[in-house]
C-alpha positions as CSV (number, residue, x, y, z in Angstrom):
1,X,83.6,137.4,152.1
2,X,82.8,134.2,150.5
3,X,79.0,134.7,150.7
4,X,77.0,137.9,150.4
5,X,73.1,138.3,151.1
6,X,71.2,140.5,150.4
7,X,68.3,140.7,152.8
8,X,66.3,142.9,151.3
9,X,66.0,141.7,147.8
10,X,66.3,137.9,149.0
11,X,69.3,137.2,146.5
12,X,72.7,134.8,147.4
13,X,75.6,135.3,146.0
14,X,78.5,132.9,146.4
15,X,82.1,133.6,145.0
16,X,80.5,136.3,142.7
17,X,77.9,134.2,141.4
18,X,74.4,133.7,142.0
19,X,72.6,131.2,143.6
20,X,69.2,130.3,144.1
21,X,67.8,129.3,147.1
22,X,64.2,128.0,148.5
23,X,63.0,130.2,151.3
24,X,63.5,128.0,153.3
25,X,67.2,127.5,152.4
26,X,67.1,131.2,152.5
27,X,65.9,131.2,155.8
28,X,68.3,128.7,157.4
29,X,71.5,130.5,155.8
30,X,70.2,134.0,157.4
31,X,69.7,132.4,161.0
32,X,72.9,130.9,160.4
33,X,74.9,134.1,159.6
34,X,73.2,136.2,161.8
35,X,74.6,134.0,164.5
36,X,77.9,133.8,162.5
37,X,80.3,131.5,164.8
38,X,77.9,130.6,167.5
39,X,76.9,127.0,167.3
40,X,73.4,127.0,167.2
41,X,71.7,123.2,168.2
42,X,69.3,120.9,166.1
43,X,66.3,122.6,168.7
44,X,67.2,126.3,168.1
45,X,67.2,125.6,164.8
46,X,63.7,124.3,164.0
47,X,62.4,127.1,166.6
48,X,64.3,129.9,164.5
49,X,63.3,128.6,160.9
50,X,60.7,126.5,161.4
51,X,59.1,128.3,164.1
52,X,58.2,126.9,167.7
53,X,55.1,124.9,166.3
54,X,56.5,122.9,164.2
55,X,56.5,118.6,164.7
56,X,58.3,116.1,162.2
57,X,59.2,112.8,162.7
58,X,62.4,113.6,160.6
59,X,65.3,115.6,160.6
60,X,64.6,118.5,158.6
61,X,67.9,120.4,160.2
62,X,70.3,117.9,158.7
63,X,68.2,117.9,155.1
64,X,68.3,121.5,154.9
65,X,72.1,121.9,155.9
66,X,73.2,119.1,153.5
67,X,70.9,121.7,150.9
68,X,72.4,124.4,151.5
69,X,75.8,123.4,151.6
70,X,75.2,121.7,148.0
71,X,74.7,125.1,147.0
72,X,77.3,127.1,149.0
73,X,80.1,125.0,149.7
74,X,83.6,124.4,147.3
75,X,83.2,120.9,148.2
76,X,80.3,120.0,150.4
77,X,81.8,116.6,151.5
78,X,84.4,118.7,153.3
79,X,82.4,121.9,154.3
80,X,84.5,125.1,155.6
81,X,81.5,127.5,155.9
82,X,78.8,125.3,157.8
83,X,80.6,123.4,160.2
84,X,79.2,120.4,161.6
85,X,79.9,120.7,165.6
86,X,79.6,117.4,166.8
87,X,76.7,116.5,169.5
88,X,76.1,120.1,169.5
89,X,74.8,121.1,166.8
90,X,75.4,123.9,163.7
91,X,77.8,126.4,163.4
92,X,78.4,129.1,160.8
93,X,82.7,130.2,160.7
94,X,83.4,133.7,160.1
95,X,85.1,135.1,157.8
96,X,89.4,135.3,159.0
């Protein structure tokens, strides 16, 4: 599709072309298309990238998706890959 990763070397590719992510970043696209369309909330989130111990006053989930999406998306004002799911949470569409 659209996006291939490559888990093993750690490397994004996005319409045929590279790009570069943080781990983090990294991580937070893998958790999202491993669960690919299954909304995934704010909570299972930080627990599956973050890890259970982690505390911030912020919101690091909405940060790291408006990241990500920078880097992934056609136009990330109008995002068709990370979907937005609306007092829910995160939700990664498959490929039709």
């Amino acid at each position: 599709g659209t996006v291939r990763i490559d888990f093993a070397a750690r490397e994004v590719t996005v319409r045929g072309k590279s790009v570069s992510l943080t781990p983090l970043e990294f991580r937070l696209l893998a958790v999202l298309t491993e669960h690919a369309g299954q909304v995934l909330s704010r909570s299972q989130l930080i627990d599956l990238v973050w890890g259970q111990n982690y505390s911030s006053t912020g919101d690091p989930v909405k940060i790291y998706i408006g990241y990500v999406r920078k880097k992934i998306e056609e136009d990330p004002s109008s995002p068709e890959l990370i979907e937005t799911v609306r007092g829910f949470g995160y939700r990664y569409r498959k490929a039709s």
